[in-house]
C-alpha positions in Angstrom: -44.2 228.9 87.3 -47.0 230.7 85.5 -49.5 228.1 86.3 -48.5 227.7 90.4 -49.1 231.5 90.0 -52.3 231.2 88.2 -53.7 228.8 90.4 -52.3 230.9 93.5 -54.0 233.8 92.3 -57.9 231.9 91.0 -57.8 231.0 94.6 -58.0 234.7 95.8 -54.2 234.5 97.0 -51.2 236.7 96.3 -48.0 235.8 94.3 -44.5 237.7 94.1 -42.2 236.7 91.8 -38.5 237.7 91.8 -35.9 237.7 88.9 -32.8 239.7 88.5 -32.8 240.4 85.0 -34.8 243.0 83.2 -35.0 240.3 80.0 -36.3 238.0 81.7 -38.8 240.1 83.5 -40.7 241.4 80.7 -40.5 237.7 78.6 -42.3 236.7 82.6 -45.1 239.4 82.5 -45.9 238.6 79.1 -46.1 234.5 80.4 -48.1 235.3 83.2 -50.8 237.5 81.3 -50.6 234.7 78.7 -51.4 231.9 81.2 -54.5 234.1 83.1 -52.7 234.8 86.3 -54.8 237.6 87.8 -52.0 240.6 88.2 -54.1 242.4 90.7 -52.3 239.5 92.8 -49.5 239.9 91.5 -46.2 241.2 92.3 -43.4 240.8 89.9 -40.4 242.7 89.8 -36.4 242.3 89.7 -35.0 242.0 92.9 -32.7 244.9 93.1 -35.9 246.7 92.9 -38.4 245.0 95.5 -35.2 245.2 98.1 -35.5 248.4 98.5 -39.6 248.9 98.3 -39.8 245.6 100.9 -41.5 247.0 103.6 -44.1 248.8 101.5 -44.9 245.4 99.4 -48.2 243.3 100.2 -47.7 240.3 102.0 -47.7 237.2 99.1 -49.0 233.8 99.8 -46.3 232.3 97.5 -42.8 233.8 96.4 -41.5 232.3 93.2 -38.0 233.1 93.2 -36.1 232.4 89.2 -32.4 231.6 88.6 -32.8 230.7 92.5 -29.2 229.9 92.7 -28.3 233.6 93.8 -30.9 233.3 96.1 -28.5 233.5 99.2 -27.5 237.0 98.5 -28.3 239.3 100.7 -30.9 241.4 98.5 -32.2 238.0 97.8 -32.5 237.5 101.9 -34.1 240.7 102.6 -37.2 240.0 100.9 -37.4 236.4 101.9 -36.7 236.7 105.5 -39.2 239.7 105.3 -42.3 237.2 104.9 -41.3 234.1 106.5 -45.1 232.9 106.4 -44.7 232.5 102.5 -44.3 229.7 100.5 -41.5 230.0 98.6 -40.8 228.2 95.6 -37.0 228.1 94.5 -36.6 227.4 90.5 -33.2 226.7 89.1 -31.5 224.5 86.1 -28.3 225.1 88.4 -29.1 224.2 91.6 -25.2 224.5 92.8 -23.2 227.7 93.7 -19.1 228.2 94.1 -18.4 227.9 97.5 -20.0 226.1 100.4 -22.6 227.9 101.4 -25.6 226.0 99.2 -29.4 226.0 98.8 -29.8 224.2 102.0 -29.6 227.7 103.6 -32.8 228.6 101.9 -34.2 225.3 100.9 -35.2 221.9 103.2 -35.7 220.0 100.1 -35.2 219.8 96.3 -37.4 218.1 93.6 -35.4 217.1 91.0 -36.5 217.6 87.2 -36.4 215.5 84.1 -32.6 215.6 83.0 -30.9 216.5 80.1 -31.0 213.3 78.8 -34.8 213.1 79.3 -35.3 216.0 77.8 -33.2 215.4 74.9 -34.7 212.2 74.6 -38.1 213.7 74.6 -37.1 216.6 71.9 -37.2 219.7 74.2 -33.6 219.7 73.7 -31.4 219.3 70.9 -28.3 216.6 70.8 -24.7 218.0 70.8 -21.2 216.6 70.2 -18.5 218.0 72.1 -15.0 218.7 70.4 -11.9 219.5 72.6 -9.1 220.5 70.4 -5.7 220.9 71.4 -4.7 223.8 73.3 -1.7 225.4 74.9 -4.2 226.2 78.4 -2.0 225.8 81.3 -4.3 225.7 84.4 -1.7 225.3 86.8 -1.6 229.2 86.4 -5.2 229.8 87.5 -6.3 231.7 90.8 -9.5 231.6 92.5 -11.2 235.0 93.4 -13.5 235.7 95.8 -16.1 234.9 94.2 -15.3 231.5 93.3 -14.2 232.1 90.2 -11.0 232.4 88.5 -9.6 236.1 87.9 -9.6 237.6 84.9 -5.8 238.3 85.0 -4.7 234.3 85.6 -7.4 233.3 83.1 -5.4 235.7 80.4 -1.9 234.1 81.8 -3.3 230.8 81.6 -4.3 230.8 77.9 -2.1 231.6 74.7 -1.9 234.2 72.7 -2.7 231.9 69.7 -6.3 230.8 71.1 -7.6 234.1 68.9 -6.7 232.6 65.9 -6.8 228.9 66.7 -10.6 229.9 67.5 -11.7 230.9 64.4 -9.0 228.0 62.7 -11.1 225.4 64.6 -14.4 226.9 64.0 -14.1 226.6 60.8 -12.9 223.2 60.7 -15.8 222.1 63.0 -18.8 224.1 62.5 -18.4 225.9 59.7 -21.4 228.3 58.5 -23.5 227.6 62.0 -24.3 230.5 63.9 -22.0 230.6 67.2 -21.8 232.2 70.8 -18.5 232.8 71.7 -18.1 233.2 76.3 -14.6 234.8 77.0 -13.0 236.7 80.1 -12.5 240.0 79.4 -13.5 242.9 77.0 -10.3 242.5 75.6 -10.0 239.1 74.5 -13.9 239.2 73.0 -13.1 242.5 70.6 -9.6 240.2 69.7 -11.5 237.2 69.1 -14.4 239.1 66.5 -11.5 240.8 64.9 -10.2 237.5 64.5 -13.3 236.3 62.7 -14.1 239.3 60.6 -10.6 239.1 59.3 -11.4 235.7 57.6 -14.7 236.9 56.2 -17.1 235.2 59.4 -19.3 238.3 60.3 -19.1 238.7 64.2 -19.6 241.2 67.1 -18.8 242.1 70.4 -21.1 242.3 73.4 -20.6 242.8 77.3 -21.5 244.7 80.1 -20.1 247.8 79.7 -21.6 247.5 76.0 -24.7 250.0 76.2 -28.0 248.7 75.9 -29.2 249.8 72.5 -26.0 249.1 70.7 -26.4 245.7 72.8 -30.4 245.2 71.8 -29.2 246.2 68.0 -26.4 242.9 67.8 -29.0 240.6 69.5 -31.4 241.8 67.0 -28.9 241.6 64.0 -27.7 237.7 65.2 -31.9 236.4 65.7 -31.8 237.9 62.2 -28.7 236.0 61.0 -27.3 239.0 60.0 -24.3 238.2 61.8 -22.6 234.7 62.4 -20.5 235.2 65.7 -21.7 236.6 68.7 -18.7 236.9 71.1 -19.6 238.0 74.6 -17.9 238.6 78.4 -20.5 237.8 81.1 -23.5 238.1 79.0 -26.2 235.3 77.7 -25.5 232.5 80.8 -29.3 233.1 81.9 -32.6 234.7 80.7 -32.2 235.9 77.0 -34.0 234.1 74.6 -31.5 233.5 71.7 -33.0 230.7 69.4 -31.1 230.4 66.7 -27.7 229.3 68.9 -26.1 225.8 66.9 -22.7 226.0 68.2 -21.0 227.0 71.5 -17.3 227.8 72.0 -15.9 228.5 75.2 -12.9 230.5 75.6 -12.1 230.7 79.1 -12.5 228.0 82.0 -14.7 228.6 85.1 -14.5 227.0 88.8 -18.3 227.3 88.5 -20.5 224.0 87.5 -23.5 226.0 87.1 -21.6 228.7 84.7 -20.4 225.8 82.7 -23.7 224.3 82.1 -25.1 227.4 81.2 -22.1 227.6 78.5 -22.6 224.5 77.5 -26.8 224.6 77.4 -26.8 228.2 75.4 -26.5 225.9 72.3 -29.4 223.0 73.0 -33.0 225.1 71.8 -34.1 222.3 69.6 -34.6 222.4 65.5 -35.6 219.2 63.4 -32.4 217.6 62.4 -30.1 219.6 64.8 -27.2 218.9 66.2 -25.4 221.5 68.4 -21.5 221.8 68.7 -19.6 222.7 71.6 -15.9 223.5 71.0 -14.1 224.0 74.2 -10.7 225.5 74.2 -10.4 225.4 78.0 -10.5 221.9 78.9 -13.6 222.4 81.3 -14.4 218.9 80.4 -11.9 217.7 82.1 -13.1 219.2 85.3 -17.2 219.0 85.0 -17.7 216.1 82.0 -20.5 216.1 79.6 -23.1 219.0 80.1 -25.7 216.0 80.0 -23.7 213.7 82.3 -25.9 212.6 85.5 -25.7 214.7 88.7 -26.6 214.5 92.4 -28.2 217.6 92.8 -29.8 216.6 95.8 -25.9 216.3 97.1 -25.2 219.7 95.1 -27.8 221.5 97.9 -25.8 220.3 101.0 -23.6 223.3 102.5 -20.1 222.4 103.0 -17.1 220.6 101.0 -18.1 218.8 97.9 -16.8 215.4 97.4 -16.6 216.9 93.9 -16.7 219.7 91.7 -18.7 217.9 88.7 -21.3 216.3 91.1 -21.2 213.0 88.6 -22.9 209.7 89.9 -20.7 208.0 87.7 -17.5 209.7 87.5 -15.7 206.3 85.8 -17.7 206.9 82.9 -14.6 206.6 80.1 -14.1 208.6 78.0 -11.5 209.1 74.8 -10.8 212.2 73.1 -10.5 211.8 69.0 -6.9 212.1 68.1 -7.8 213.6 64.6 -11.0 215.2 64.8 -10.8 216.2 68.7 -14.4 214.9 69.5 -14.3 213.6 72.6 -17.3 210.7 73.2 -18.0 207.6 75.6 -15.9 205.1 75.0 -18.9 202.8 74.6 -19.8 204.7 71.2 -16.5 203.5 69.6 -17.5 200.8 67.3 -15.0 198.3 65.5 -12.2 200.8 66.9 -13.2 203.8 64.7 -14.4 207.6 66.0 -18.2 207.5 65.8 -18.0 211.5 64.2 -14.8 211.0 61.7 -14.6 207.8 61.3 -10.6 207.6 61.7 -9.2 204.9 64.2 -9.4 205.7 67.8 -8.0 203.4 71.2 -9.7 203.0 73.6 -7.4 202.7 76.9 -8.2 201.6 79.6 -7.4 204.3 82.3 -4.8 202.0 85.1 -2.3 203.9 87.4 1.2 202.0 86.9 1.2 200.0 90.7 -2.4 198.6 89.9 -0.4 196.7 86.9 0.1 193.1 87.6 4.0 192.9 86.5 3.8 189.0 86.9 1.2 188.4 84.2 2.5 191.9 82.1 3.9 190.5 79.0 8.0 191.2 78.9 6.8 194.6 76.8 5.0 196.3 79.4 7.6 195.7 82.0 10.3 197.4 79.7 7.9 200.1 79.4 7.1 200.2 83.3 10.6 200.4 84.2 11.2 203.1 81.1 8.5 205.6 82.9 9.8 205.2 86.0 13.4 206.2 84.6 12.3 209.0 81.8 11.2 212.2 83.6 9.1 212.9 80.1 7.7 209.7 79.6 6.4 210.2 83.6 5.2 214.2 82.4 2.6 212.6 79.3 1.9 209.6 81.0 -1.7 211.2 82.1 -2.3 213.6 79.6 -4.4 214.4 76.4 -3.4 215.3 73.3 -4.6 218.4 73.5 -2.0 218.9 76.4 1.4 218.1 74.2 3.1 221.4 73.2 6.2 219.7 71.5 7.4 217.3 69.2 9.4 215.4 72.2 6.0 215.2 73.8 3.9 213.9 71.2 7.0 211.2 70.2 7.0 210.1 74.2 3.3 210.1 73.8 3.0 208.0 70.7 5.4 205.7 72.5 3.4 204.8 75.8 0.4 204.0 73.2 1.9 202.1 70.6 0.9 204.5 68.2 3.2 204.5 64.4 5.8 206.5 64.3 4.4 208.8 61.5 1.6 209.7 63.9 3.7 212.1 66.1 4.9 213.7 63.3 1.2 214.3 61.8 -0.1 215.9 65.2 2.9 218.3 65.4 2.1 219.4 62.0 -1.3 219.8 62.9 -0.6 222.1 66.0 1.7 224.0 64.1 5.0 223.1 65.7 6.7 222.0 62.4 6.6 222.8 59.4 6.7 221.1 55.2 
């Protein structure tokens, strides 16, 4: 952006840029003056604030517009219908809004960037693994609200009261020692989850937007610093703020949004020689979006109007397996000689068939017992397409074990693990 406005501006024409947050302007003015744009000719400013000065603003020859994807709100509109001889230039990482009003509305084309993979591949972004531990989430108790989103209320009914501690349990387990950002749903939940961590000797504070802005500046300062491990937040650090030293992400709430959960998901990726970033999720949004690096059709994600789907995948076939022991969950094409690529334990690979694509006249005499037996056995039916992570009982993990041909032992070792018996 800071060269298109440099250029712009050598050639005697005027620029206004538009961001709507403070952070991020001042980290801008300090690019632009860097880069040579001439600020005579220019016109930067959040957007909240050039909505209400438009009609006193000069008329720009370009309008850079960051974080485009609220572009289509009305403060947003008032500038840009106000100079409809402008170029404008829409800049996103997220190019995809909840709803069905999309881009298109402002936008009549979209130039697609180098991916994640690209970039990763290219060191501009650091690898990750992704762990998905077991949960007691229930999502069939989420609610959408009007923005999109789920409410705060169903996303507190939909997760347990154990997540607090199960958190900081699987933190340590997984990333142990790395410095974290915690994303949660309320004010609430964030001061339970730092108290959580402080109680086991893991420094960690609480941020969100009712937090005032020095107190705020002073935990930012203190985490850079690594004065603190755990920064746990509600509705903070998805865009602008510039928080290097991020090696592990843990998401504590679900979101309807794609664009929220790759801004979760991408807090974690500023690159370091030898890094590799975590992402615990205790939601199961990979269930609904996949991998944060997973190909997208963005030029799809522009269109206005229902979404085929809510990840946007090219390739939503892609199989993947979730670690029974360690919780990773990776392409199946990673598992080599049938062993978890991150703990080395055994893993199946299964391939994903509904029950009337089975051919019963080849199925060996096994599989048609065990057809018939899900059919019959309401429980059997209930685990049938679930994840570990999604067993909340003994019974389950037993009925679980059964459909996969697992040992016997084995549902007994995961119910120990979740803490539903005991010795």
């Amino acid at each position: 952006m800071a060269e298109i406005a440099r250029r712009t501006t050598k050639n005697n024409n005027r620029v206004m840029f538009l961001i709507h947050r403070k952070e991020v302007l001042n980290q801008a003015f300090e690019t632009f003056k860097n880069q040579g744009v001439d600020s005579s000719l220019l016109v930067a400013g959040m957007v909240q604030t050039l909505t209400r000065r438009v009609d006193k603003l000069p008329t720009p020859n370009v309008i850079l517009v960051d974080e485009a994807h609220h572009a289509l709100a009305k403060s947003y509109q008032r500038i840009l219908n106000k100079f409809p001889k402008a170029i404008v230039l829409l800049f996103t990482a997220t190019p995809h809004r909840t709803g069905r009003q999309q881009l298109d509305q402002v936008a009549n084309d979209i130039i697609v960037g180098q991916s994640i993979h690209e970039l990763t591949d290219k060191g501009f972004l650091a690898p990750f693994r992704y762990f998905q531990p077991p949960n007691d989430f229930n999502s069939k108790l989420l609610k959408r609200s009007s923005t999109g989103d789920f409410t705060n209320e169903s996303m507190q009914q939909a997760m347990s009261a154990k997540i607090f501690g199960h958190i900081v349990k699987q933190y340590k387990r997984i990333a142990s020692g790395m410095q974290a950002v915690v994303y949660t749903y309320s004010i609430d939940s964030a001061i339970k989850i730092a108290a959580e961590f402080n109680s086991e000797g893991i420094s960690a504070i609480e941020v969100d937007g009712m937090t005032p802005k020095e107190k705020r500046a002073v935990a930012v300062k203190k985490f850079r610093e690594q004065e603190i491990k755990i920064l746990v937040n509600v509705n903070l650090f998805t865009e602008g703020v510039d928080l290097p030293n991020v090696d592990c992400v843990i998401m504590a709430r679900p979101t309807a949004s794609l664009a929220l959960y790759l801004q979760f998901s991408m807090r974690c990726l500023n690159p370091r020689l030898g890094k590799t970033a975590i992402i615990i999720d205790h939601a199961n949004n990979f269930k609904t979006f996949g991998y944060p690096d997973d190909d997208r059709d963005w030029k799809q994600a522009i269109k206005s109007g229902k979404q085929k789907s809510k990840s946007l995948l090219k390739d939503p076939g892609l199989s993947i397996v979730t670690c029974d022991y360690c919780f990773a969950v990776v392409k199946a094409s990673e598992v080599k000689d049938g062993k978890c690529p991150i703990c080395g334990k055994p893993i199946k690979v299964h391939e994903a068939k509904p029950v009337c694509d089975v051919d019963l006249v080849e199925a060996s005499k096994e599989h048609q017992r065990l057809i018939k037996e899900i059919v019959k056995n309401d429980l059997l039916k209930e685990v049938a397409n679930k994840t570990v992570g999604e067993l909340h009982s003994l019974k389950e993990l037993q009925a679980y074990a059964k459909l996969h041909g697992y040992k016997p032992g084995w549902a007994w070792f995961q119910a120990k693990r979740k803490g539903l018996i005991r010795g």
